[in-house]
N, CA, C and O atoms as a MOPAC input file, in Angstrom:
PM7 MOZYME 1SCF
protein

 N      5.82900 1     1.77900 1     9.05200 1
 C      4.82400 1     2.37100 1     9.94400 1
 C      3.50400 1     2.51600 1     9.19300 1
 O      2.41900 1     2.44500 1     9.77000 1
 N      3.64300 1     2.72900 1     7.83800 1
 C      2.16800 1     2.83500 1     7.16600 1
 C      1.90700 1     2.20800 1     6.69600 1
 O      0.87500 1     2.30800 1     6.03300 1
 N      2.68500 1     1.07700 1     6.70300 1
 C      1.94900 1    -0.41200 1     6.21000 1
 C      0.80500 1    -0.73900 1     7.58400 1
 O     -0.42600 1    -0.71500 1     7.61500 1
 N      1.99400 1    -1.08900 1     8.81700 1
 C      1.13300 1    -1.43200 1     9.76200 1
 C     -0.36900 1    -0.92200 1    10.26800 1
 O     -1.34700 1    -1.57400 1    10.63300 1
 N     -0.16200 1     0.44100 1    10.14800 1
 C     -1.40900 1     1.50900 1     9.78700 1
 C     -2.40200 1     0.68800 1     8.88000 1
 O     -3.50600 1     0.21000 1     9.13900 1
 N     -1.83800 1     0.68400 1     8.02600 1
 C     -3.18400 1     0.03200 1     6.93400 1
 C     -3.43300 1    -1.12400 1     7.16600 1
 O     -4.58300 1    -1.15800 1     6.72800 1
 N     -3.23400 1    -2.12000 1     7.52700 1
 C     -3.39300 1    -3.58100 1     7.91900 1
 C     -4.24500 1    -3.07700 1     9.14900 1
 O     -5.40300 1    -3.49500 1     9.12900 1
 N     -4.03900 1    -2.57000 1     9.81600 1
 C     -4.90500 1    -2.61000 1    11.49200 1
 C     -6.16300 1    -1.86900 1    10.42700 1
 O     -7.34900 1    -2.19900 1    10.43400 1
 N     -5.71700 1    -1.10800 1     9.79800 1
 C     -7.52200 1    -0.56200 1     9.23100 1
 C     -8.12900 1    -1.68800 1     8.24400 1
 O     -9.33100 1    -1.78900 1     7.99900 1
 N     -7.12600 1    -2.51400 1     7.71900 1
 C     -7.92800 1    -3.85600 1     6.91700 1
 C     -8.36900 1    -4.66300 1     7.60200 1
 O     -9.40900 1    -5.13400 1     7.14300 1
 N     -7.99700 1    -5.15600 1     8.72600 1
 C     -8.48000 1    -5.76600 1     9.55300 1
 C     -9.44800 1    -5.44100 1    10.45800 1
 O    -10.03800 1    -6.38200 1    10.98900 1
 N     -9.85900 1    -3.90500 1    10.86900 1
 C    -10.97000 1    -3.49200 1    11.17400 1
 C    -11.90500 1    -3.74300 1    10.26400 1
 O    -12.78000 1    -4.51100 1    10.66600 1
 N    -12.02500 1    -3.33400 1     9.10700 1
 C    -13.19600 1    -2.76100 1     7.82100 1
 C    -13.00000 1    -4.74600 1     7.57800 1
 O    -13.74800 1    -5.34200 1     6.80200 1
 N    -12.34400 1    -5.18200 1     8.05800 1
 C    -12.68200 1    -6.93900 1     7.56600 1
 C    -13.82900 1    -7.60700 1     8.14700 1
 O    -14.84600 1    -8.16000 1     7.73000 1
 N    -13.02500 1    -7.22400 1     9.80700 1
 C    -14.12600 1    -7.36400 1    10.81200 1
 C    -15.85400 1    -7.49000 1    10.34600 1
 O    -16.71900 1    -8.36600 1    10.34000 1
 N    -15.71800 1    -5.92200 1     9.94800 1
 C    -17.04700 1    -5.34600 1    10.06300 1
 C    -17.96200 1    -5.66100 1     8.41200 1
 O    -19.10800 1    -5.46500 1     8.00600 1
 N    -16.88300 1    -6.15300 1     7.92700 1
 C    -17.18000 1    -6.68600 1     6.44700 1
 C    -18.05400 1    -5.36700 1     5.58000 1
 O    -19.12300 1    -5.12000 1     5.02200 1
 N    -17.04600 1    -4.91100 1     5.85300 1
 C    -17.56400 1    -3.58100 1     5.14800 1
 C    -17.00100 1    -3.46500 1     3.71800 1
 O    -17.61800 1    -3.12300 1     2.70900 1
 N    -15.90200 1    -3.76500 1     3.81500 1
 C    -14.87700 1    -3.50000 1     2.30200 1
 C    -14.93300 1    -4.99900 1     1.72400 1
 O    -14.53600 1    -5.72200 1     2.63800 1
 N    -15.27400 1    -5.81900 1     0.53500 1
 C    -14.95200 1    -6.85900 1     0.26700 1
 C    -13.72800 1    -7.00100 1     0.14400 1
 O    -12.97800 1    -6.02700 1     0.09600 1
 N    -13.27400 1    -8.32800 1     0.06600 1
 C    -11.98100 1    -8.66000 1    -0.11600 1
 C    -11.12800 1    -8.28100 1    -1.31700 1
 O    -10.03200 1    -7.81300 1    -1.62500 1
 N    -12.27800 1    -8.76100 1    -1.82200 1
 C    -11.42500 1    -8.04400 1    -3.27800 1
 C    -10.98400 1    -6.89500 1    -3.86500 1
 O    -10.28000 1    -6.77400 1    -4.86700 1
 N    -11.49600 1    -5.99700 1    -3.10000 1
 C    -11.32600 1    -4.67300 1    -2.84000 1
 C     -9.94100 1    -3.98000 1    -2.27900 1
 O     -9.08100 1    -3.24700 1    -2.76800 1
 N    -10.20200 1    -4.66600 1    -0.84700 1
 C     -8.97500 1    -4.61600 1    -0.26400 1
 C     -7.64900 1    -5.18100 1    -0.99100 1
 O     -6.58700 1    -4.61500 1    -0.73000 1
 N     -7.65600 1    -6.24500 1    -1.87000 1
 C     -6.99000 1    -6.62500 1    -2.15300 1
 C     -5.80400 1    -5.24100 1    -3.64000 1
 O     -4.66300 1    -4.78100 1    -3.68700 1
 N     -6.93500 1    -5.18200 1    -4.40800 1
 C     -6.40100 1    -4.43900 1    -5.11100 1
 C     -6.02900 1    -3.26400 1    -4.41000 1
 O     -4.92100 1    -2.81100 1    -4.69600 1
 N     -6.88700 1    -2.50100 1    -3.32200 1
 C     -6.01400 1    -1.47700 1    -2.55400 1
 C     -4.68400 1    -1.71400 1    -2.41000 1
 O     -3.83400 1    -1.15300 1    -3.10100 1
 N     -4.44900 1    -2.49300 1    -1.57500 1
 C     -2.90100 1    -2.90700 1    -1.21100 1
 C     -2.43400 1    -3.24200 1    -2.40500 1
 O     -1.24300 1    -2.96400 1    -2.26500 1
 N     -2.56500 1    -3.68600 1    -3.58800 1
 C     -1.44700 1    -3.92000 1    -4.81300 1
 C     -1.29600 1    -2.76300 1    -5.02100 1
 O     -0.10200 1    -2.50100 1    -5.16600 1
 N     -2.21900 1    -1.55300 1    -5.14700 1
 C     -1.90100 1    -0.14000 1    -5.79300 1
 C     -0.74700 1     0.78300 1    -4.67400 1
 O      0.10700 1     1.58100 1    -5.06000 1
 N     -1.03000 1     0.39500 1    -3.24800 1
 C     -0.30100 1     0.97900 1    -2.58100 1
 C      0.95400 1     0.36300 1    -3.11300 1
 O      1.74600 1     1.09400 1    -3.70800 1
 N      1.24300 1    -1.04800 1    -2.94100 1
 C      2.53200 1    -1.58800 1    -3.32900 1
 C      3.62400 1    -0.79200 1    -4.45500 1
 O      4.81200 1    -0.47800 1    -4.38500 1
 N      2.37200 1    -0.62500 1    -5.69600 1
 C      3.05200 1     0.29300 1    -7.15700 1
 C      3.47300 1     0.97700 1    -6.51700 1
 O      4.69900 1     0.88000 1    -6.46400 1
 N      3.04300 1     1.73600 1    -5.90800 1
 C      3.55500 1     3.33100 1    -5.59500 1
 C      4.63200 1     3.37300 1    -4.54400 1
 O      5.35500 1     4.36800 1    -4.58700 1
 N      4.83800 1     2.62000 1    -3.75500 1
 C      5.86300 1     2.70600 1    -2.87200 1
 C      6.79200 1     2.31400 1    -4.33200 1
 O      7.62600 1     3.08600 1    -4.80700 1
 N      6.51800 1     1.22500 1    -4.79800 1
 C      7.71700 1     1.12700 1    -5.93800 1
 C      7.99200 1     1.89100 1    -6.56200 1
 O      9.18500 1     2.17200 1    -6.67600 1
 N      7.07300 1     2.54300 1    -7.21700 1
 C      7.18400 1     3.73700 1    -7.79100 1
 C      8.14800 1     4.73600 1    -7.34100 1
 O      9.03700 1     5.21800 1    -8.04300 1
 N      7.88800 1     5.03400 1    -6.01600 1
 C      8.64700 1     5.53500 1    -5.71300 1
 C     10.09600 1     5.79700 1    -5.22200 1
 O     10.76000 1     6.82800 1    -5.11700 1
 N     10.40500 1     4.18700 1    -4.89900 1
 C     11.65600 1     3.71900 1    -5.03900 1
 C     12.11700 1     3.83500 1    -5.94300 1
 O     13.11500 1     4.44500 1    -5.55700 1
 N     12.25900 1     3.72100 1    -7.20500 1
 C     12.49000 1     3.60200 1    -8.41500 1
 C     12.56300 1     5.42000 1    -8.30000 1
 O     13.61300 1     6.05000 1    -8.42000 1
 N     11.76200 1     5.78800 1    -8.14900 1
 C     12.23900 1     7.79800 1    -8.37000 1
 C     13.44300 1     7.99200 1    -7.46500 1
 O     14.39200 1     8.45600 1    -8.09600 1
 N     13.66800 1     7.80200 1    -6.31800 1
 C     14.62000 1     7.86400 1    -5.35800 1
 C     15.87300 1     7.15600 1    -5.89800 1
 O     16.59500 1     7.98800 1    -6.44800 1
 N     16.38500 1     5.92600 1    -5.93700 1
 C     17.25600 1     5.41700 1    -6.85700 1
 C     17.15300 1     6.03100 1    -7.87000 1
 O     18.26500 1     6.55300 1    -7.78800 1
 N     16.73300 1     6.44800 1    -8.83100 1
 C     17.09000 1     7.37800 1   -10.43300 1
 C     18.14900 1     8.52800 1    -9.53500 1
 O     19.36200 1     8.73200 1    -9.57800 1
 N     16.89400 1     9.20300 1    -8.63800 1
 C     17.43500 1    10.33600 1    -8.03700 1
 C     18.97400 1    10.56700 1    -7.47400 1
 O     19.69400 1    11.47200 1    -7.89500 1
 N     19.30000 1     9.78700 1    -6.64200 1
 C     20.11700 1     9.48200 1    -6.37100 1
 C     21.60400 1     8.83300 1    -7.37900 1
 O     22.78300 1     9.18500 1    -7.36200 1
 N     20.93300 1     7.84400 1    -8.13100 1
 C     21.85000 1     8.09800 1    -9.43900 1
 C     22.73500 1     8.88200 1   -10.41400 1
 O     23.90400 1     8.78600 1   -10.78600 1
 N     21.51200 1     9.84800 1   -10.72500 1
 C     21.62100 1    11.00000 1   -10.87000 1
 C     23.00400 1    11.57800 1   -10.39500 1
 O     23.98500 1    11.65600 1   -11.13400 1
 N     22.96900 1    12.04800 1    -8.83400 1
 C     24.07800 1    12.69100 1    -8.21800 1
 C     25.19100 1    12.18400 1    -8.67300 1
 O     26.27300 1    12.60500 1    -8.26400 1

């Protein structure tokens, strides 16, 4: 659901060429880390138990 969220807002701010690409681009890799990131805490977590 918050991927799709963010894509409809990349594709707005694309539109309007407000954000360069390259910009956007590294946005979405950093979001990527962090969902991993956080997978990786959840699996430990869960391990754990």
């Amino acid at each position: 659901m918050m991927r799709r969220k963010f894509f409809l807002m990349l594709k707005k701010n694309f539109k309007m060429k407000k954000i360069p690409f390259e910009m956007l681009l590294k946005i979405y890799i950093m979001m990527k880390q962090k969902m991993l990131v956080l997978k990786v805490k959840k699996n430990i977590v869960t391990k754990m138990r």
